[in-house]
C-alpha positions in Angstrom: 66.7 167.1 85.4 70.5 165.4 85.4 70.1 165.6 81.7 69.9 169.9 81.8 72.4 169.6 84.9 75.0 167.9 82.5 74.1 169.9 79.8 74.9 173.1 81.6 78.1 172.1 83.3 79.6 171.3 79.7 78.4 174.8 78.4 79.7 176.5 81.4 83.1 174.5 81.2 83.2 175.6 77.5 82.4 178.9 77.9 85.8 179.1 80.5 87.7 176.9 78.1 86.9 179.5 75.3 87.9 182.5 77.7 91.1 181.0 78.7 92.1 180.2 75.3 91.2 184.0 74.3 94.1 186.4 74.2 92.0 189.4 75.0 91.7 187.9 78.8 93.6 189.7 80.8 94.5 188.0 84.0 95.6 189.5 87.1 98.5 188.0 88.4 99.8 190.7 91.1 98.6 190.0 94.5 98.6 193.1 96.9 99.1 192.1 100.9 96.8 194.2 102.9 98.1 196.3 105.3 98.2 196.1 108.8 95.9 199.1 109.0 93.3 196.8 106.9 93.3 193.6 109.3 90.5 194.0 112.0 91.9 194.2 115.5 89.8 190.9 116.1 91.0 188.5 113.6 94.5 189.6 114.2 93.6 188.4 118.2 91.8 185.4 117.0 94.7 184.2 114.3 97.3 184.6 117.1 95.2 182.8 119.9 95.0 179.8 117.2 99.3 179.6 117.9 
């Protein structure tokens, strides 16, 4: 069973190694803050009750 478990953590690294090295990948870069309209009223009152 560690023998299949190794054997498919070396595929799956691989298989990102090979879509990193691609040039087709296209990677998003641009992060987009949500607005304050998108924040739930309660974890904006739980986030400042951590301060």
């Amino acid at each position: 069973m560690l023998e299949k478990l190794v054997q498919a953590a070396i595929i799956t690294f691989l298989l990102h190694l090979i879509a990193g090295i691609n040039p087709n990948t296209k990677i998003q870069t641009r992060v987009v803050a949500p607005s304050p309209e998108e924040i739930p009223a309660s974890l904006v009152s739980f986030l400042r009750s951590l301060h």
